[in-house]
Jmol script that loads the backbone (N, CA, C; Angstrom):
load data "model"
ATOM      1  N   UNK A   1       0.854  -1.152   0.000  1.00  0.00           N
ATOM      2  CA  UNK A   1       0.000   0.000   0.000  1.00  0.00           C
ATOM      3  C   UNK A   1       0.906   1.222   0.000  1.00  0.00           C
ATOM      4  N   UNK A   2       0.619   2.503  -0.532  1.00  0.00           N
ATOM      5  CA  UNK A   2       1.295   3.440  -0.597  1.00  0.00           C
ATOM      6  C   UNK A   2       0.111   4.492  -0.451  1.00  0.00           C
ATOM      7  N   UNK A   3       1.320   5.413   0.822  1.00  0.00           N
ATOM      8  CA  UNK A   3       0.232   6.656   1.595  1.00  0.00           C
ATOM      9  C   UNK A   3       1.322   7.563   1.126  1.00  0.00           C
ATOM     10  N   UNK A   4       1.000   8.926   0.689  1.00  0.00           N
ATOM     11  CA  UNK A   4       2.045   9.824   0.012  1.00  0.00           C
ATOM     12  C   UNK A   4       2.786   9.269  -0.761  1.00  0.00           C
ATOM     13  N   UNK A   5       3.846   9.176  -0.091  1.00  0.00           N
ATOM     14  CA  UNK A   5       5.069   8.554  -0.971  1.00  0.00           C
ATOM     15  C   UNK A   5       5.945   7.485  -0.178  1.00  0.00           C
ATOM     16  N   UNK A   6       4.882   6.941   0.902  1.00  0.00           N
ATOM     17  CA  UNK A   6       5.837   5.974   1.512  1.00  0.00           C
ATOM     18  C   UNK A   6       5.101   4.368   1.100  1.00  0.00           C
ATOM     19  N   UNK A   7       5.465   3.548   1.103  1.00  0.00           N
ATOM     20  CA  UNK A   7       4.844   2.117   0.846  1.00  0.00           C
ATOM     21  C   UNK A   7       5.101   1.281   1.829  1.00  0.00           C
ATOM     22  N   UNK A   8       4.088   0.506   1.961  1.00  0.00           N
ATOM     23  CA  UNK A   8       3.693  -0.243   3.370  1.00  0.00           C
ATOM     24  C   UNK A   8       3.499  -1.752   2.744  1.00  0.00           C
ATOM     25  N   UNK A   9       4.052  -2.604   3.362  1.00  0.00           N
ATOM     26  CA  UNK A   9       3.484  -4.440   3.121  1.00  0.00           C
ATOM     27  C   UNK A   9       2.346  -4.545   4.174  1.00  0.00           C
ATOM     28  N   UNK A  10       1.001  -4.584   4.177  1.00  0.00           N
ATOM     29  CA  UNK A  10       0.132  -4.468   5.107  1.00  0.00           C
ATOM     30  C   UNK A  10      -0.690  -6.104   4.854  1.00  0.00           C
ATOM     31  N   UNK A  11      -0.827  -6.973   5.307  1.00  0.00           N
ATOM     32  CA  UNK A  11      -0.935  -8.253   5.299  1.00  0.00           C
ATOM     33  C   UNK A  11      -2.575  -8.279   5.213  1.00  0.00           C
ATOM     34  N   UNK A  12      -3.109  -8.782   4.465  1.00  0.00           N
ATOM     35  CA  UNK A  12      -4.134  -8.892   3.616  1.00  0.00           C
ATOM     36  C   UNK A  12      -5.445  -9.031   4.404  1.00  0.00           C
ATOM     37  N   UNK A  13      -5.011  -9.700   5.186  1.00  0.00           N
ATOM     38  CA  UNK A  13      -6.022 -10.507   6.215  1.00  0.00           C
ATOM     39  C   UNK A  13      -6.840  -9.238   7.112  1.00  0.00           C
ATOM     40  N   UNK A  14      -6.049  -7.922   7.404  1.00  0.00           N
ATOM     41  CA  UNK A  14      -6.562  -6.857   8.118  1.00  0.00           C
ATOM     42  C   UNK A  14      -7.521  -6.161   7.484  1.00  0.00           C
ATOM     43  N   UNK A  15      -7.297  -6.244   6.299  1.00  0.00           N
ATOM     44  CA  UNK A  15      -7.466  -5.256   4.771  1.00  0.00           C
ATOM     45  C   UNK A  15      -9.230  -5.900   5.008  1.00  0.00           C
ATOM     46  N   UNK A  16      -9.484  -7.295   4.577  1.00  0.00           N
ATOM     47  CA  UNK A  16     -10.633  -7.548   4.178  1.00  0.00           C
ATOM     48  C   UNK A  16     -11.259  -8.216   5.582  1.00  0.00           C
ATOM     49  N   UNK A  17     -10.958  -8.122   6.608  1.00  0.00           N
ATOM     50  CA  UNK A  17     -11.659  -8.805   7.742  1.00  0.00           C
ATOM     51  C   UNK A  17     -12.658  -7.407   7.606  1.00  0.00           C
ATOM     52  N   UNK A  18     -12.794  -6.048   7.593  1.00  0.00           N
ATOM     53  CA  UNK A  18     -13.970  -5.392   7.886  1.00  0.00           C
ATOM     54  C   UNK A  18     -14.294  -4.256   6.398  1.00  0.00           C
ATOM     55  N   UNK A  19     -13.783  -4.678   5.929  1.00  0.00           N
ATOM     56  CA  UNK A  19     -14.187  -4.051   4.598  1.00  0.00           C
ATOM     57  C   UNK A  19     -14.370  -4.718   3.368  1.00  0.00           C
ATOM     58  N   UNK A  20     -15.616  -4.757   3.152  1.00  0.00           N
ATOM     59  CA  UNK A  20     -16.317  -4.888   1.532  1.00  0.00           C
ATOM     60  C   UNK A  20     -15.605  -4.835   0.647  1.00  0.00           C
ATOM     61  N   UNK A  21     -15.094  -3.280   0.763  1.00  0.00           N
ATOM     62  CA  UNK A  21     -14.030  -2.789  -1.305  1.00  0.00           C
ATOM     63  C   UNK A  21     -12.779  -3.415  -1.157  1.00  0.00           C
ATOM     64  N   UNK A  22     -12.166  -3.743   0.071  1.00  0.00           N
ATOM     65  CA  UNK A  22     -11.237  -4.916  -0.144  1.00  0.00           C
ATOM     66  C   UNK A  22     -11.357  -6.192  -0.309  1.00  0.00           C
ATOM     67  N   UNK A  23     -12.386  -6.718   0.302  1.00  0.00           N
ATOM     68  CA  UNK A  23     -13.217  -7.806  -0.574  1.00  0.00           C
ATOM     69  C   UNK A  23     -13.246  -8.266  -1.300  1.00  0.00           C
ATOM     70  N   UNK A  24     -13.872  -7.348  -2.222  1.00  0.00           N
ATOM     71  CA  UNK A  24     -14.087  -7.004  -3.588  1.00  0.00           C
ATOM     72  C   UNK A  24     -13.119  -7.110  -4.383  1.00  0.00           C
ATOM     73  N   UNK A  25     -12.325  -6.221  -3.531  1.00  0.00           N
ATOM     74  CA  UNK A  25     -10.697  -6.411  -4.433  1.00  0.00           C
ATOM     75  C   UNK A  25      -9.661  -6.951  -4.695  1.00  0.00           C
ATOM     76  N   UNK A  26      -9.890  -8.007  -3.909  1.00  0.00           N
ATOM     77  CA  UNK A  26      -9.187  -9.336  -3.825  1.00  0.00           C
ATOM     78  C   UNK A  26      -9.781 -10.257  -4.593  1.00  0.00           C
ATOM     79  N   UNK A  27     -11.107 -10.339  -4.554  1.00  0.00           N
ATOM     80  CA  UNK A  27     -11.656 -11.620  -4.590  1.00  0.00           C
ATOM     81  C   UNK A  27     -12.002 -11.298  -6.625  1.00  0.00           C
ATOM     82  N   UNK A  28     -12.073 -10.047  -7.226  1.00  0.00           N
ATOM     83  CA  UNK A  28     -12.312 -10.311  -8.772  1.00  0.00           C
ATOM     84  C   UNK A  28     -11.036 -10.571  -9.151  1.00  0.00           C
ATOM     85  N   UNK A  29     -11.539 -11.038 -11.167  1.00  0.00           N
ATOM     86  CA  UNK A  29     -10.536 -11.809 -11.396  1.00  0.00           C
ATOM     87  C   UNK A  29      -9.758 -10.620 -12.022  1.00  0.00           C
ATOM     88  N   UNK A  30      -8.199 -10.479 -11.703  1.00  0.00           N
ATOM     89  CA  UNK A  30      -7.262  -9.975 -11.866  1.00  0.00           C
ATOM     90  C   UNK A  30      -6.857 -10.185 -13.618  1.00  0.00           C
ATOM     91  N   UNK A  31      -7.369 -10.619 -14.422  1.00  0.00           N
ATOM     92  CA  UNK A  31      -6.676 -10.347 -15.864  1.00  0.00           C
ATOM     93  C   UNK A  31      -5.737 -10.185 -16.002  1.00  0.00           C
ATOM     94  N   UNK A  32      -4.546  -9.235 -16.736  1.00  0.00           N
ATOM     95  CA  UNK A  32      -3.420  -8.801 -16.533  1.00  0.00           C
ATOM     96  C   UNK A  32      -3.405  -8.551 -15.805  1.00  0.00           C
ATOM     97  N   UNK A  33      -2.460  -9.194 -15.059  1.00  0.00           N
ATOM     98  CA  UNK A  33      -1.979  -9.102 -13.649  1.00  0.00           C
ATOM     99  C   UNK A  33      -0.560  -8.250 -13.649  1.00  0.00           C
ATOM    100  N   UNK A  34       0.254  -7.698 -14.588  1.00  0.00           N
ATOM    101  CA  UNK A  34       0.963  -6.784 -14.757  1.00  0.00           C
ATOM    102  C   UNK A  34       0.789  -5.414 -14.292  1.00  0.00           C
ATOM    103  N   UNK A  35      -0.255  -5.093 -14.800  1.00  0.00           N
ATOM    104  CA  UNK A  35      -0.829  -3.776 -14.453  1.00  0.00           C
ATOM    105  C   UNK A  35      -1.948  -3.942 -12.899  1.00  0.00           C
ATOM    106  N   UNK A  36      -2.124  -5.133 -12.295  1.00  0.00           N
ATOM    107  CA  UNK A  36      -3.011  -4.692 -11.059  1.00  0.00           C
ATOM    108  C   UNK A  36      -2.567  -4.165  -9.724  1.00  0.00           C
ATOM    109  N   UNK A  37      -3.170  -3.219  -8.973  1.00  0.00           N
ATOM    110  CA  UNK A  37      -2.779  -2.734  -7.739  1.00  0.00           C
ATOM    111  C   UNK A  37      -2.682  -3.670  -7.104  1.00  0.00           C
ATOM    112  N   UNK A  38      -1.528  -3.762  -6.253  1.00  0.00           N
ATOM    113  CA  UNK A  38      -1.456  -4.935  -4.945  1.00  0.00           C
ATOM    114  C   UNK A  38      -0.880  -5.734  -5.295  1.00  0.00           C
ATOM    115  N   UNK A  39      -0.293  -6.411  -6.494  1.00  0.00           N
ATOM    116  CA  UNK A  39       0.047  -7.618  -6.612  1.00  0.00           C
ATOM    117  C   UNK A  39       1.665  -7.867  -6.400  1.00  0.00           C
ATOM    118  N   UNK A  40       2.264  -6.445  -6.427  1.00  0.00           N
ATOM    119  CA  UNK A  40       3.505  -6.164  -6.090  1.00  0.00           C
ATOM    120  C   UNK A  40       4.335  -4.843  -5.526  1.00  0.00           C
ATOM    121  N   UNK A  41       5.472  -5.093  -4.757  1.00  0.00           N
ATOM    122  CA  UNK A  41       5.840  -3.533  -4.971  1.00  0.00           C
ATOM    123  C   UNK A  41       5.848  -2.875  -5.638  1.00  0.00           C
ATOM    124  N   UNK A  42       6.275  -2.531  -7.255  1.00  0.00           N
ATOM    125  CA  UNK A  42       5.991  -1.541  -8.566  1.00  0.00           C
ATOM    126  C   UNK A  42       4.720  -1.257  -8.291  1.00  0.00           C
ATOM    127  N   UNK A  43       3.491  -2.170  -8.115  1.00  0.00           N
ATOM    128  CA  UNK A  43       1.851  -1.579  -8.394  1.00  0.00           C
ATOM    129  C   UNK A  43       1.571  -1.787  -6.928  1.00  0.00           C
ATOM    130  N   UNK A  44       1.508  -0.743  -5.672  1.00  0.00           N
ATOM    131  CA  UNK A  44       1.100  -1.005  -4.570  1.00  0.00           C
ATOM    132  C   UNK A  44      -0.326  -0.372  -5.163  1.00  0.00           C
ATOM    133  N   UNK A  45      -1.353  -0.130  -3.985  1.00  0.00           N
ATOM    134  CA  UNK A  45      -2.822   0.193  -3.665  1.00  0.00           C
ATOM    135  C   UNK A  45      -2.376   0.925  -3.223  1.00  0.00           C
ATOM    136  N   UNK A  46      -2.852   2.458  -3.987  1.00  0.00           N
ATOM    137  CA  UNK A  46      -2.437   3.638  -3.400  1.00  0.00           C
ATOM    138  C   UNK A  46      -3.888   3.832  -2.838  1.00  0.00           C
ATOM    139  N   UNK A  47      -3.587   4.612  -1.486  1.00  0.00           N
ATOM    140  CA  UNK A  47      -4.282   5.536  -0.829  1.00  0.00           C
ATOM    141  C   UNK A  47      -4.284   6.868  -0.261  1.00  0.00           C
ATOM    142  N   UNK A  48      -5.109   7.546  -1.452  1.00  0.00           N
ATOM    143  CA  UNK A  48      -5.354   9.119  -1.154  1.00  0.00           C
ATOM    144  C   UNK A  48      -5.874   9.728  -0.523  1.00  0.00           C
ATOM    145  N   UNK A  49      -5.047  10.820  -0.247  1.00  0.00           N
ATOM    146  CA  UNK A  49      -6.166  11.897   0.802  1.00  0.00           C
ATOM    147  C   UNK A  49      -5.909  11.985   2.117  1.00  0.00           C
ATOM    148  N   UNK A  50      -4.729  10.738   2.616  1.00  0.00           N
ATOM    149  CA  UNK A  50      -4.669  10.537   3.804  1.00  0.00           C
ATOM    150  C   UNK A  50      -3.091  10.419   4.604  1.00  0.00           C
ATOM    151  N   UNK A  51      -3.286  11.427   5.448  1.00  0.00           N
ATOM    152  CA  UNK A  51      -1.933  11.160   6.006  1.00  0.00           C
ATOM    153  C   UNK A  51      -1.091  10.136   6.394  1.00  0.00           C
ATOM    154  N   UNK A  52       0.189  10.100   6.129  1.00  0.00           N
ATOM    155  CA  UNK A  52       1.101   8.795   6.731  1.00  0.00           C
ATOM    156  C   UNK A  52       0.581   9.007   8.090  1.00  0.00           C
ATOM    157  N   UNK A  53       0.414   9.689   8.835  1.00  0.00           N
ATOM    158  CA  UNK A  53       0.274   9.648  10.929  1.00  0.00           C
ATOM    159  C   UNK A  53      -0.728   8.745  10.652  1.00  0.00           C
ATOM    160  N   UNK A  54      -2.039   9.071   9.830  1.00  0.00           N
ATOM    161  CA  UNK A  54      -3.065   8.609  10.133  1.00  0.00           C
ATOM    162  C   UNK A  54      -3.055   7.284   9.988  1.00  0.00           C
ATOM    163  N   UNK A  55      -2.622   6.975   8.829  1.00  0.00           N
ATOM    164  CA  UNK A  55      -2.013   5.767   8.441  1.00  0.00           C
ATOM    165  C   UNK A  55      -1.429   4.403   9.290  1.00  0.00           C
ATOM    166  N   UNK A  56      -0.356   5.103   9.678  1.00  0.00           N
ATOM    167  CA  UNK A  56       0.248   4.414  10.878  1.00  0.00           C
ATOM    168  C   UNK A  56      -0.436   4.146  11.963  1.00  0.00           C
ATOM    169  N   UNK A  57      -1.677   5.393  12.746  1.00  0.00           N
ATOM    170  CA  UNK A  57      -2.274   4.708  13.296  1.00  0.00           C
ATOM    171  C   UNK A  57      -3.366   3.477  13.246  1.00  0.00           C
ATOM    172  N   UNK A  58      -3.941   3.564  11.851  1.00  0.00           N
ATOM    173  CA  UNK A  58      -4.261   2.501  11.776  1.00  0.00           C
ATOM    174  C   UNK A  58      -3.675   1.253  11.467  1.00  0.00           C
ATOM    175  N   UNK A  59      -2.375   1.001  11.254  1.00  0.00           N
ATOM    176  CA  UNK A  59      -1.616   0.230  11.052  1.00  0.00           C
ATOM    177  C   UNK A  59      -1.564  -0.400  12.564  1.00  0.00           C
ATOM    178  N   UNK A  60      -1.393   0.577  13.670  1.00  0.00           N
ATOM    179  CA  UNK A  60      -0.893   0.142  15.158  1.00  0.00           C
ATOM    180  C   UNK A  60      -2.471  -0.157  15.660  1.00  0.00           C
ATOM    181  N   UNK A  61      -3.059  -0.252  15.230  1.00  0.00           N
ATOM    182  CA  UNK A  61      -4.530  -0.427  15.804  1.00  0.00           C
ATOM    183  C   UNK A  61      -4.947  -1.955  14.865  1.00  0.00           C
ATOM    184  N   UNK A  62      -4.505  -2.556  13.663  1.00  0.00           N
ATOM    185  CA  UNK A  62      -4.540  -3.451  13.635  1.00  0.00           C
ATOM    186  C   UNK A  62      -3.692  -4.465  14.096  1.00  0.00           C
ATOM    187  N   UNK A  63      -2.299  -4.099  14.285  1.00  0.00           N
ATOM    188  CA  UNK A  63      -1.312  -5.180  14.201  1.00  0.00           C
ATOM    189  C   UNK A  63      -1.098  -5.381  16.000  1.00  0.00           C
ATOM    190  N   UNK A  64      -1.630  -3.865  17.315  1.00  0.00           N
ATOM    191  CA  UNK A  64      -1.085  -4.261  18.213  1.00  0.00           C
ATOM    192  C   UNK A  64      -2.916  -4.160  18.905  1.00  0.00           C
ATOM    193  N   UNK A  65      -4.120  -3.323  18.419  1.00  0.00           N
ATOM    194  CA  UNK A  65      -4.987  -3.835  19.341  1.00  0.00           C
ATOM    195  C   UNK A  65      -5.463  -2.030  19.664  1.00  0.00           C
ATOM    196  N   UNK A  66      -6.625  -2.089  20.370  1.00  0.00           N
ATOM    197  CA  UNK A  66      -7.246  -1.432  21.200  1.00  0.00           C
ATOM    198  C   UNK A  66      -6.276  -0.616  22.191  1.00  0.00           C
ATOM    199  N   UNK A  67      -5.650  -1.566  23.179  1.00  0.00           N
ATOM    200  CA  UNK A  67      -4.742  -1.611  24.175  1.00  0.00           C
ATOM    201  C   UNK A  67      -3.860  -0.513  23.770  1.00  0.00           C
ATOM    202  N   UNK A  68      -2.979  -0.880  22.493  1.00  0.00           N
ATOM    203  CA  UNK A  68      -2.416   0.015  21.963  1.00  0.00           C
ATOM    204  C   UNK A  68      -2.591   1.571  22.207  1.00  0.00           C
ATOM    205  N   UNK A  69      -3.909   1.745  21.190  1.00  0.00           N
ATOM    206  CA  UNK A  69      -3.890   3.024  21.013  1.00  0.00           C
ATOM    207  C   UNK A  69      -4.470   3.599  22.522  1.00  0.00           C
ATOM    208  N   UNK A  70      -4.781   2.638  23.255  1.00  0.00           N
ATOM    209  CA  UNK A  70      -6.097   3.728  24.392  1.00  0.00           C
ATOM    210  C   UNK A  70      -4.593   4.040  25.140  1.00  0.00           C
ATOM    211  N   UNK A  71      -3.111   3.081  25.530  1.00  0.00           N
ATOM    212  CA  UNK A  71      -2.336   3.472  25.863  1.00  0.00           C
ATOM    213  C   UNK A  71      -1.359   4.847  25.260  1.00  0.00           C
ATOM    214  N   UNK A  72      -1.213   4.768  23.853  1.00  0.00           N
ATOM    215  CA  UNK A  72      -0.802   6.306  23.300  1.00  0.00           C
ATOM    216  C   UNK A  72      -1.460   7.217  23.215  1.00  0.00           C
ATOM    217  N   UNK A  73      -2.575   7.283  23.236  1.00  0.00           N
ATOM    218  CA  UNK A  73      -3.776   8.336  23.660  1.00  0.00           C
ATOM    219  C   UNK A  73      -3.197   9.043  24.959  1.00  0.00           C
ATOM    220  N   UNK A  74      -3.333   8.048  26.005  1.00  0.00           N
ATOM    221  CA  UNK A  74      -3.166   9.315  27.214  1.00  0.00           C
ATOM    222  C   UNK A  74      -1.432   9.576  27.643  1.00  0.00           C
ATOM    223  N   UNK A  75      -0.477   9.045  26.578  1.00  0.00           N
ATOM    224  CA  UNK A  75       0.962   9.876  26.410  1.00  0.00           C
ATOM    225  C   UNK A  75       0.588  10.708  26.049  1.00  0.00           C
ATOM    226  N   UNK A  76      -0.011  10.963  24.573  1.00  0.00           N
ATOM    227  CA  UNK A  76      -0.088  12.296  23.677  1.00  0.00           C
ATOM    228  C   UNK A  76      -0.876  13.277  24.317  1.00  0.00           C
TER     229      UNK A  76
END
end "model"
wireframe off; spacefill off
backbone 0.3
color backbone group
């Protein structure tokens, strides 16, 4: 996945446990697979509009939990 200009390996399983359009986007059939988002580093799944911070936090909210963030919440 790529947020600005940074790229992320974000493990698939997070992606479509609560969302539909990833779903979706896994599960049609890929055709040329040269040109599809996701299938490699050259073609990550870009995502616009949204900050790397924001990003990351949702990254730390799937990979470490609830716990996580309610604990960096009351550092910040």
């Amino acid at each position: 996945m790529k947020v600005e200009q940074r790229t992320y390996k974000v493990h698939r399983y997070f992606l479509v446990l609560e969302s539909e359009f990833f779903q979706d986007l896994f599960s049609l059939p890929q055709g040329d697979s040269t040109n599809v988002e996701g299938v490699d580093d050259e073609h990550p799944i870009c995502i616009p509009d949204t900050p790397i911070k924001e990003f990351e936090n949702l990254l730390r909210f799937f990979y470490f939990g609830y716990d996580w963030c309610r604990i960096r919440a009351a550092v910040d």
